[in-house]
C-alpha positions as CSV (number, residue, x, y, z in Angstrom):
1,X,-45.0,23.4,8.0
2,X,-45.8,19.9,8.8
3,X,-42.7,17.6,10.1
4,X,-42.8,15.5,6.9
5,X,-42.2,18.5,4.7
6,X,-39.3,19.6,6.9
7,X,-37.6,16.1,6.3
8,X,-38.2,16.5,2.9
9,X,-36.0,20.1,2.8
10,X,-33.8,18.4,5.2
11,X,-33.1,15.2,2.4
12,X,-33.1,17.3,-0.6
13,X,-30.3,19.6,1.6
14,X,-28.6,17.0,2.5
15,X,-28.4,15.2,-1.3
16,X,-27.4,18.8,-2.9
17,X,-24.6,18.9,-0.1
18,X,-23.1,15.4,-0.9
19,X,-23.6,16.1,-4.5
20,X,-21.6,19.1,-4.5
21,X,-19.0,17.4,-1.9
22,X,-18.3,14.3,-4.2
23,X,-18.0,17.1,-6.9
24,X,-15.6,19.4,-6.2
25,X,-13.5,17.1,-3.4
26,X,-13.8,13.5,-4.3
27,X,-13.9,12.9,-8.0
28,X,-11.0,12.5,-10.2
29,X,-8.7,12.3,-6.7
30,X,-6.3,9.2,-5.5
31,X,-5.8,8.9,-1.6
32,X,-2.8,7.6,-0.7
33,X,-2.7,4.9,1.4
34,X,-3.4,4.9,5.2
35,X,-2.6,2.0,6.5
36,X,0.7,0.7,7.7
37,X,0.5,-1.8,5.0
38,X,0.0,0.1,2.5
39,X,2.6,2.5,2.7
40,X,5.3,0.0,3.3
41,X,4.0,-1.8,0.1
42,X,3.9,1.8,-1.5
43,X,7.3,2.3,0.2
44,X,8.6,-0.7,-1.4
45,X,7.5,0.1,-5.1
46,X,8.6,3.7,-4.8
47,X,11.2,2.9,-6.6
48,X,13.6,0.0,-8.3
49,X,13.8,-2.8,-6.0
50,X,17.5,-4.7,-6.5
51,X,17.9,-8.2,-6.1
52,X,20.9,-9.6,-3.9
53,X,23.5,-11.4,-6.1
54,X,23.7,-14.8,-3.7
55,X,19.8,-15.1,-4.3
56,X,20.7,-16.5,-7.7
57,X,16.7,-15.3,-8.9
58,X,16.2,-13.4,-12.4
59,X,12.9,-11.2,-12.2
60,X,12.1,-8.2,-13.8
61,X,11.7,-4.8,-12.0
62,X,8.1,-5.0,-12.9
63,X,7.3,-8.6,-12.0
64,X,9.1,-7.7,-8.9
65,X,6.8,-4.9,-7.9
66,X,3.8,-6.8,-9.3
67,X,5.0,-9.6,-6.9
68,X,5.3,-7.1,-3.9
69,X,1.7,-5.6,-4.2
70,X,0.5,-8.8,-4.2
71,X,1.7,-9.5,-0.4
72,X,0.9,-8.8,3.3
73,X,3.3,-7.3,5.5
74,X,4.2,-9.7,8.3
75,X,5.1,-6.9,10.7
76,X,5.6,-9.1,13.4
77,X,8.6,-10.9,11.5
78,X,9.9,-8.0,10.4
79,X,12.5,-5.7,11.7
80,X,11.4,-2.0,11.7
81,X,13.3,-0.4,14.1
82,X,16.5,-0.9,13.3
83,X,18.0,2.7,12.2
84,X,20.4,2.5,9.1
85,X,18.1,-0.7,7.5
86,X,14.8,-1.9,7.9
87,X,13.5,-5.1,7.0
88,X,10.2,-6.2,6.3
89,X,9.5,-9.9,5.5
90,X,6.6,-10.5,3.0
91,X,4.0,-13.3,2.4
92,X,2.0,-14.2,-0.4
93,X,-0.4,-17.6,-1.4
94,X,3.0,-18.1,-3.6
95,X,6.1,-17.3,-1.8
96,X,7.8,-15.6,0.6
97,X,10.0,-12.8,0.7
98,X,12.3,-10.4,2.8
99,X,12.9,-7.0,1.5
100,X,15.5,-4.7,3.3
101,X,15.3,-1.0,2.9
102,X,18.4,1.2,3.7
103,X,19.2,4.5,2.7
104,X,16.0,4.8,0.5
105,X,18.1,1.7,-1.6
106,X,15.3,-1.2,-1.6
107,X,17.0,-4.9,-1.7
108,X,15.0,-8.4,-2.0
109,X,17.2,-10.2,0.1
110,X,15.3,-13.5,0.9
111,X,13.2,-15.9,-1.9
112,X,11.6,-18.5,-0.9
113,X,8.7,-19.7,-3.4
114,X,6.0,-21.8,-1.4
């Protein structure tokens, strides 16, 4: 058996094996996110996100959501550590925002629109 048909057993092996991979493992699956980004922002929309009463703002929980998956986490502005409540401050091309997390009870707690 010449090297070239052993490369050929080797490919067709090898696209069987991916074939049946993407199959039975990969299709019709969602992975949740892996970065520490993403599952602050999928932290964050977990659930209803309540608006502080002195921020005077009227959104909808859906808009509100929408407006938090459209962000970046600025994790160097935000405060992680702290035990009881986190905060994490959010940026967008259109505003700016400051979510506080404490006792699984999400708050927007700073609005600025840019």
């Amino acid at each position: 058996m010449t090297f070239f048909q052993r490369f050929k057993f080797f490919g067709f092996g090898l696209g069987m094996g991916c074939i049946l991979v993407y199959f039975m493992l990969i299709r019709d699956r969602e992975f949740p996110p892996w970065t520490p980004e993403g599952r602050v922002l999928e932290e964050l929309t977990m659930d209803t996100i309540f608006i502080a009463p002195e921020l005077n703002v009227q959104f909808s929980d859906s808009v509100l959501r929408e407006k938090v998956n459209d962000s970046e986490v600025l994790f160097r502005q935000s405060i992680v550590r702290n035990e009881p409540c986190r905060e994490y401050q959010l940026d967008s091309k259109k505003e700016r925002m400051r979510v506080s997390i404490c006792d699984s009870i999400r708050t927007l707690v700073q609005y600025e629109p840019k």
